[in-house]
matplotlib code that plots the C-alpha trace (Angstrom):
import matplotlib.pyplot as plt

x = [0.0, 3.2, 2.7, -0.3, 1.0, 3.1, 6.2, 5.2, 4.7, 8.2, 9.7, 8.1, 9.4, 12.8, 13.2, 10.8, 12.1, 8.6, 6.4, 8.9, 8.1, 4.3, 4.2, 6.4, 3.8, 0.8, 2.7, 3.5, 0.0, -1.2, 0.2, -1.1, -4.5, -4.5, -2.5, -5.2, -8.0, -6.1, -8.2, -4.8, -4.3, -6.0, -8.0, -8.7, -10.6, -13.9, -13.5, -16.2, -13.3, -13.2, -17.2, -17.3, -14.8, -17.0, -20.4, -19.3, -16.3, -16.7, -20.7, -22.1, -19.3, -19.0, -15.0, -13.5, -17.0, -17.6, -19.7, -22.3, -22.6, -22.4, -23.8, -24.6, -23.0, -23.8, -20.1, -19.2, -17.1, -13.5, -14.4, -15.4, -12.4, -10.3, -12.0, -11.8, -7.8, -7.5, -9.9, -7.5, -4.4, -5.6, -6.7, -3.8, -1.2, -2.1, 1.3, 0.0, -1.1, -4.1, -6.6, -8.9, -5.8, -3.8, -6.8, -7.1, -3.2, -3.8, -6.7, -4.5, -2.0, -4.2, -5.6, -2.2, -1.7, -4.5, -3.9, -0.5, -2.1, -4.9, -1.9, 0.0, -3.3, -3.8, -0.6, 0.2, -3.6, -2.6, 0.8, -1.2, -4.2, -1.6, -3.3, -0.6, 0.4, -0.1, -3.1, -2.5, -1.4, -4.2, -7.6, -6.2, -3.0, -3.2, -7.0, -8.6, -10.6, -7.2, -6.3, -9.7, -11.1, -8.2, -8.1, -11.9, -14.1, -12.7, -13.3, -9.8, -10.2, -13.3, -10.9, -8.1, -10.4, -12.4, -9.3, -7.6, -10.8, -10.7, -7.2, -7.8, -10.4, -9.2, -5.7, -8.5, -7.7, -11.7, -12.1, -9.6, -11.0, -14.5, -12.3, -11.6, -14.9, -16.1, -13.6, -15.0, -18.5, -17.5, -15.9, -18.6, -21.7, -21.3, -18.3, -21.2, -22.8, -19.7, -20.8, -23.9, -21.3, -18.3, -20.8, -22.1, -18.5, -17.7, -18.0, -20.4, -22.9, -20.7, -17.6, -20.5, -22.1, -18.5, -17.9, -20.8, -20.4, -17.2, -18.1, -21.1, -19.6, -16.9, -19.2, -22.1, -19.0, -17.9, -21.5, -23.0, -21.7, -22.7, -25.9, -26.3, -24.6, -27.2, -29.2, -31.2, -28.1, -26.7, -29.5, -29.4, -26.1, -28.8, -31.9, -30.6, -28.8, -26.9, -30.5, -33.4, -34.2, -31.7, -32.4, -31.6, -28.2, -26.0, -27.9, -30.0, -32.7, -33.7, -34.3, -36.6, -38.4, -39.0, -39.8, -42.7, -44.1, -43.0, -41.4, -38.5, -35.3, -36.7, -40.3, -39.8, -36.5, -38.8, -40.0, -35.9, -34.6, -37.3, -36.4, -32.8, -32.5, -35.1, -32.6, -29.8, -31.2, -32.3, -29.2, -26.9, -29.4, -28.6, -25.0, -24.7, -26.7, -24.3, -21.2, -18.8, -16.0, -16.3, -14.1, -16.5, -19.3, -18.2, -16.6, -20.5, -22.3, -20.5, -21.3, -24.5, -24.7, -22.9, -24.9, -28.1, -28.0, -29.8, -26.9, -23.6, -21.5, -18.3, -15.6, -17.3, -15.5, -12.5, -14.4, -14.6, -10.5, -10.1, -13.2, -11.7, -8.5, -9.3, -11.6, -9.5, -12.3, -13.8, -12.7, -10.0, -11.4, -14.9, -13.6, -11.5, -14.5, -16.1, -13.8, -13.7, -17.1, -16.6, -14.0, -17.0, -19.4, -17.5, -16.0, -20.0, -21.3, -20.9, -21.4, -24.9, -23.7, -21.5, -23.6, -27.2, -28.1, -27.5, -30.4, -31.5, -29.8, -26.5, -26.9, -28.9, -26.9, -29.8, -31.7, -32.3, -32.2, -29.6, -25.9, -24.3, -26.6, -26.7, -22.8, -23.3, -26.2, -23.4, -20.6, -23.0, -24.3, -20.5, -20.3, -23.9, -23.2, -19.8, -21.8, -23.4, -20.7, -17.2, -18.2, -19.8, -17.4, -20.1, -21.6, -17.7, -17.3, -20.7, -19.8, -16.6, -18.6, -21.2, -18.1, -15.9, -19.2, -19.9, -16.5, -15.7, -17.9, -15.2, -12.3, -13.6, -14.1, -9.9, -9.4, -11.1, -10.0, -6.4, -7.2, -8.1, -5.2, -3.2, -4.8, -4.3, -1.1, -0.2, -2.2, -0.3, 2.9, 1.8, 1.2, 4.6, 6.3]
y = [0.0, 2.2, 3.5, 4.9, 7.4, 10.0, 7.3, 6.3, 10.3, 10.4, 7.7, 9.2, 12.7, 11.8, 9.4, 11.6, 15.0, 15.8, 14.7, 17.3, 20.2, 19.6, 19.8, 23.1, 24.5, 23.7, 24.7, 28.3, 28.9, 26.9, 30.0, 32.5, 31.5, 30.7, 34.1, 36.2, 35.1, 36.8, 39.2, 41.5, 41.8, 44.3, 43.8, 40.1, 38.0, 35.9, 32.6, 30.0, 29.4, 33.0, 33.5, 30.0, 31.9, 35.5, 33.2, 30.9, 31.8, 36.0, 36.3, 32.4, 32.3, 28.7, 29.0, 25.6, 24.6, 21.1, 20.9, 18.7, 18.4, 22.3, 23.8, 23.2, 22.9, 22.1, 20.0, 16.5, 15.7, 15.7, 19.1, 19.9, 18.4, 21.0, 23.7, 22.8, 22.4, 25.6, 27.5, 25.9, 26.6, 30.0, 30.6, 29.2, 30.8, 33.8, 34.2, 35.7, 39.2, 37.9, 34.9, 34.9, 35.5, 32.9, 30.6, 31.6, 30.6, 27.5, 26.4, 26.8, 24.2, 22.0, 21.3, 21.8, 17.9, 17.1, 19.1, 17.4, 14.1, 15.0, 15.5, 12.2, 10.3, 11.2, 10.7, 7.5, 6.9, 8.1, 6.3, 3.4, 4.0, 5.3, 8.7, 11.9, 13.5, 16.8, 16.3, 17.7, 20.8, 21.2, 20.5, 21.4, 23.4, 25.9, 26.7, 29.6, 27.1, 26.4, 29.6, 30.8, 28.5, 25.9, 27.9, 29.0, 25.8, 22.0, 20.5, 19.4, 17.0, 15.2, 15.3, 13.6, 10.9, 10.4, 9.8, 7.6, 5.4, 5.0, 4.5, 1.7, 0.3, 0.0, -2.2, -4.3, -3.4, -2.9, -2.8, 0.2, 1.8, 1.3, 2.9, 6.0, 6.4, 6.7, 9.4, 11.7, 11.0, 12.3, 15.5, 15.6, 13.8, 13.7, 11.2, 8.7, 8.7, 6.3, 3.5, 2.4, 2.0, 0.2, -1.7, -2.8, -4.0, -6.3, -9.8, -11.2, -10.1, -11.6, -8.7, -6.1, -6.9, -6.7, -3.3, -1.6, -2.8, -1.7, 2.3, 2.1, 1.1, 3.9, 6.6, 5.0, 4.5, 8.4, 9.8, 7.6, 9.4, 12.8, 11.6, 9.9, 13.3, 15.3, 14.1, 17.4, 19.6, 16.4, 15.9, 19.4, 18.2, 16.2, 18.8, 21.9, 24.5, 21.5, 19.5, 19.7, 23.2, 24.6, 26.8, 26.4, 28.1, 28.1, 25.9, 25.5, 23.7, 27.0, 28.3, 25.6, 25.5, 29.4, 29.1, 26.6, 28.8, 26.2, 28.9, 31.0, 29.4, 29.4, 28.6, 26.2, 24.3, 21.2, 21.1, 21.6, 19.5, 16.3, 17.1, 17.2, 13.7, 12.3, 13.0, 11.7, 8.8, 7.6, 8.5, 7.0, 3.9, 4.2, 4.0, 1.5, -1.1, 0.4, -2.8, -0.1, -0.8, 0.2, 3.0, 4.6, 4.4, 6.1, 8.7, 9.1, 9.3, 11.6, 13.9, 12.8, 14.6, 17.9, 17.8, 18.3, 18.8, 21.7, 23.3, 23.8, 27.0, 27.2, 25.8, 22.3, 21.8, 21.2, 17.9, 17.1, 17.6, 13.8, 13.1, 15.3, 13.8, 10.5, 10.9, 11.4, 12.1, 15.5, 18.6, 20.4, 23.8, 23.1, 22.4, 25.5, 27.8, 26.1, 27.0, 30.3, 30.7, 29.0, 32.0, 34.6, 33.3, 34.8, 37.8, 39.1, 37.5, 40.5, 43.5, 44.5, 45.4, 48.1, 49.1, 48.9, 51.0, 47.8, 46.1, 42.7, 40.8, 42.0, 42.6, 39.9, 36.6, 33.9, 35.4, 32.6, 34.8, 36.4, 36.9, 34.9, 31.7, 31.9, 31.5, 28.8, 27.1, 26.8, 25.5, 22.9, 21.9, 21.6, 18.8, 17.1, 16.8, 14.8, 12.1, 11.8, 12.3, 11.2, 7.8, 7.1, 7.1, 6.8, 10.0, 11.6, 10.2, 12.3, 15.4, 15.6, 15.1, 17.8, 19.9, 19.6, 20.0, 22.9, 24.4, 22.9, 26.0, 27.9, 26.0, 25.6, 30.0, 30.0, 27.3, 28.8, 32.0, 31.2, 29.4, 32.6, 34.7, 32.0, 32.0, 36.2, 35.9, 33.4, 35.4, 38.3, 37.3, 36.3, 40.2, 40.4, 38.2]
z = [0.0, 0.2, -3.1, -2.5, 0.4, 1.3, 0.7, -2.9, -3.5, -2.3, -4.1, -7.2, -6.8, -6.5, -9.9, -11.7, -12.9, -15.3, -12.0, -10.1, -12.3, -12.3, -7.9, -8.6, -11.2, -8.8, -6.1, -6.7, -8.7, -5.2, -2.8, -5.3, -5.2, -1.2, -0.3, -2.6, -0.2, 3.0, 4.6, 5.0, 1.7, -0.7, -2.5, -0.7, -2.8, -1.5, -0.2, 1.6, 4.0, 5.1, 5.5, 7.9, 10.2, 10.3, 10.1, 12.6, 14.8, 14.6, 14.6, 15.6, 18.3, 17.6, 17.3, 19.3, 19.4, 18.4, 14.6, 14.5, 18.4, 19.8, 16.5, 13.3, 9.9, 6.3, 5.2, 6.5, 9.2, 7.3, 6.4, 10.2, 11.5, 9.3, 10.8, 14.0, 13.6, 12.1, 14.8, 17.3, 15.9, 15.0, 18.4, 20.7, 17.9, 15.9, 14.4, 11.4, 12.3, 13.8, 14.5, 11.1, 9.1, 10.8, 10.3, 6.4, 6.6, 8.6, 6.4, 3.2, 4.6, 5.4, 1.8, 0.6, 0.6, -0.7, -3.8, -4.6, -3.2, -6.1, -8.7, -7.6, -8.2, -11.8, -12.6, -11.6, -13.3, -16.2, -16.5, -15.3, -18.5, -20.9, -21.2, -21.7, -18.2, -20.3, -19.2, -16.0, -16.8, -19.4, -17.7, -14.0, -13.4, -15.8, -15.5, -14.4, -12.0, -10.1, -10.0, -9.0, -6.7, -6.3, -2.4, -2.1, -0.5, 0.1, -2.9, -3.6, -0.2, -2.5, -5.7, -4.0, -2.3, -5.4, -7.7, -5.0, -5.0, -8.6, -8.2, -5.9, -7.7, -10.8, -8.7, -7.6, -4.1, -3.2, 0.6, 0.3, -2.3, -0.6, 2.7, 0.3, -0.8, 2.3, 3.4, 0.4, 1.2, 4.4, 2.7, 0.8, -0.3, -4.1, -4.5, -3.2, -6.6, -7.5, -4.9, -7.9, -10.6, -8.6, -7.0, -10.0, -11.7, -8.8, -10.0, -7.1, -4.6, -1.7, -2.9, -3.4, -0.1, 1.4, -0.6, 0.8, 4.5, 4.3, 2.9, 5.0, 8.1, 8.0, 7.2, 10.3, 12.6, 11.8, 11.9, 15.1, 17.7, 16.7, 16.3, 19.8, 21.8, 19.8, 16.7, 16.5, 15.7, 13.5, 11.0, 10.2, 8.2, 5.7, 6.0, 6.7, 4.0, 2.1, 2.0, 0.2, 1.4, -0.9, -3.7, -7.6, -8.3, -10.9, -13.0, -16.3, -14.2, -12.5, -16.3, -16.6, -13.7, -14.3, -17.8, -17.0, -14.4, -11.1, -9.5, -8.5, -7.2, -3.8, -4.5, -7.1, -5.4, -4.9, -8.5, -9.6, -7.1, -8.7, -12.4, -11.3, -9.4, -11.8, -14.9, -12.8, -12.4, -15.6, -17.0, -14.4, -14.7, -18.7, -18.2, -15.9, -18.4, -20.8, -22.1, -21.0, -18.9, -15.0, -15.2, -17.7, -15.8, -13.4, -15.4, -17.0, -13.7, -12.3, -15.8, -15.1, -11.7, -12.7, -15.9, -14.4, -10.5, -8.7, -6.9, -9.0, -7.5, -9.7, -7.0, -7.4, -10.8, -8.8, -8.0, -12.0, -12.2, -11.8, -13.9, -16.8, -17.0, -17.1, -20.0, -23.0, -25.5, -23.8, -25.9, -24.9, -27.1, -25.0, -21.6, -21.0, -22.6, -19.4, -17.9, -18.8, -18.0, -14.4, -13.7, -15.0, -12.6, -9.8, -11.6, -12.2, -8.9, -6.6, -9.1, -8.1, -4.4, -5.9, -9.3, -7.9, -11.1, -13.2, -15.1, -12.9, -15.4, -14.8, -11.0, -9.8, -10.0, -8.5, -11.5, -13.8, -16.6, -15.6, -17.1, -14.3, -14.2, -18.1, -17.8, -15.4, -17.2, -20.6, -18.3, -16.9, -20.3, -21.6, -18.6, -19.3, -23.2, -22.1, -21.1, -24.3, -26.4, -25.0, -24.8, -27.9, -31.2, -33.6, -32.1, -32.2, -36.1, -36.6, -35.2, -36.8, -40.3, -39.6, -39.0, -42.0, -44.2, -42.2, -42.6, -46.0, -47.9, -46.4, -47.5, -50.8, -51.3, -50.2, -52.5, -55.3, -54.4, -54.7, -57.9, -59.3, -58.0, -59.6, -62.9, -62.8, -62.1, -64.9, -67.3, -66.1, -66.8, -70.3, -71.2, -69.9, -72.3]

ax = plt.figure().add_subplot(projection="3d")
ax.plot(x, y, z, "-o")
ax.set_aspect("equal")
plt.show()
């Protein structure tokens, strides 16, 4: 198992001069984005990780308060346990100017690992599936997403557990990789949309059953206690703000839901939240009776999520890095105008605070109809059409037709075009002789 940990990261490091140069690329752009969401510095940018500490520690006074027992909160407990390590730390040692920014600091540290555990994953996966380590750099380290958001929430905790489960899986080394997918459910819930797929590729109902009791078990044995001490404060972690009382955002669903007359994105969250997990599941169901190979299945139901759910704020791409790079058919030119458009949603997110003069489209960004969610809603659609076309070749073979004959009017007008400055030219040069 050594080579799955900090001693194969090592080993790999050292031998491996292109593998060195990627943890130096992430790692400078790494400090960049985490030291831009300092409250010290001007201008700081927003960050999730800042707003917990003024929510919880500076107006909730919840700081070295226990989550899930003294007071509620809306991530899993590997999330809680990182803020509760840097609200103590913070506290007891303020050593950078003061205790929020020492816990901004602290915080950044913290996920550090997890980002060059994230980059050690893929690329032993991709050495391992004989996909270009280019990758990398492509669809995660030189994206505006990284740059943006790669310091913003905890999403690169659930990209390093989900790519270490695949990982694990796909060495046939199950009871870990059931271990590791039930540390990201416990980051977050959305790497448990993997269970139905790697459930499904084990050969017998004996390793499935063993699979799941395995996942379960760690999450119950996590989760138990909290809800023993005080299950009123814990199930708010399933029906509070992270559960089904959560509004439409960022999302082409809300566009529907408005456009057939269910609702805003608070009155019509039910409706969107239905149409969303009803999609899902007929097209997770779709995949999984698919002759694909495991792998791919899971590489299509998480598209399948992103593609259609209800809530999709732009630092949860960071959980479709893995995704991404292990599928080798998505479009470079269409993934970084997602990306693009990810680093938008943000840019326009806060402009009606300071421009209250602005039409509603511009200022409000919940609006479904609104510049921001329709820059969300095209990012999203990039992800869902994935799933229909980056594992079907007859699909790819027809889209590459329709796009010569679309662009071969244009190539014939140069072609003929030049034909005729050539023909001038020889004519030309007739008069001349």
């Amino acid at each position: 198992m050594s080579v799955y940990g900090l001693r194969g990261f090592g080993s790999l490091t050292r031998r491996d001069l292109e593998f060195r140069i990627i943890v130096l690329v992430a790692s400078t752009l790494w400090i960049y984005s985490a030291l831009t969401k300092l409250p010290l510095l001007v201008p700081s940018h927003y960050s999730d990780v800042g707003y917990l500490w003024i929510r919880d520690a500076y107006t909730g006074h919840h700081n070295l308060q226990i989550p899930y027992l003294d007071y509620p909160l809306e991530y899993p407990q590997m999330i809680g346990l990182l803020i509760y390590l840097g609200q103590a730390i913070s506290t007891y040692f303020p050593i950078v100017i003061d205790s929020y920014n020492t816990y901004i600091a602290v915080e950044g540290l913290l996920e550090y690992p997890f980002v060059l555990g994230t980059i050690y994953n893929l690329y032993m996966l991709c050495s391992k599936l004989n996909l270009s380590k280019t990758r990398i750099y492509l669809y995660i380290i030189t994206t505006l997403t990284f740059i943006v958001y790669g310091f913003y929430n905890w999403d690169f905790v659930v990209a390093y557990f989900v790519s270490l489960a695949i990982w694990l899986y796909l060495d046939e080394r199950y009871d870990w990789s059931a271990l590791a997918l039930a540390l990201g459910v416990l980051t977050k819930f959305t790497p448990g949309i993997m269970w139905f797929p790697m459930v499904a590729g084990l050969k017998g109902w004996r390793e499935r059953l063993r699979f799941t009791v395995i996942a379960a078990g760690v999450w119950a044995a996590v989760n138990l206690p909290f809800a023993v001490a005080n299950f009123g404060v814990w199930v708010q972690l399933f029906v509070g703000y992270s559960g089904p009382n959560h509004q439409l955002q960022n999302t082409w669903i809300s566009m529907v839901i408005s456009a057939a007359g269910l609702g805003d994105i608070i009155s019509g969250a039910h409706a969107g939240q239905i149409l969303s997990v009803g999609i899902f599941l007929f097209l997770m169901a779709n995949a999984l009776r698919t002759k694909r190979t495991t792998l791919e299945k899971i590489l299509m139901t998480w598209y399948a999520w992103y593609g259609v759910v209800y809530l999709f704020d732009p630092q949860m791409m960071i959980q479709l890095f893995p995704i991404v790079v292990l599928t080798p058919n998505f479009s470079l030119f269409f993934y970084r105008l997602a990306d693009v458009l990810n680093a938008f949603i943000i840019m326009f997110y806060f402009i009606g605070s300071s421009h209250p003069e602005l039409p509603r489209y511009l200022k409000d960004q919940l609006f479904p109809f609104g510049l921001t969610n329709f820059e969300a809603s095209i990012r999203q659609l990039i992800f869902l059409s994935a799933y229909f076309i980056c594992f079907n070749p007859k699909l790819q073979l027809a889209l590459n037709r329709l796009w010569k004959r679309l662009t071969s009017p244009m190539s014939l007008t140069a072609k003929s075009r030049e034909t005729k400055n050539r023909v001038r030219s020889s004519s030309t040069s007739r008069k001349l002789e």
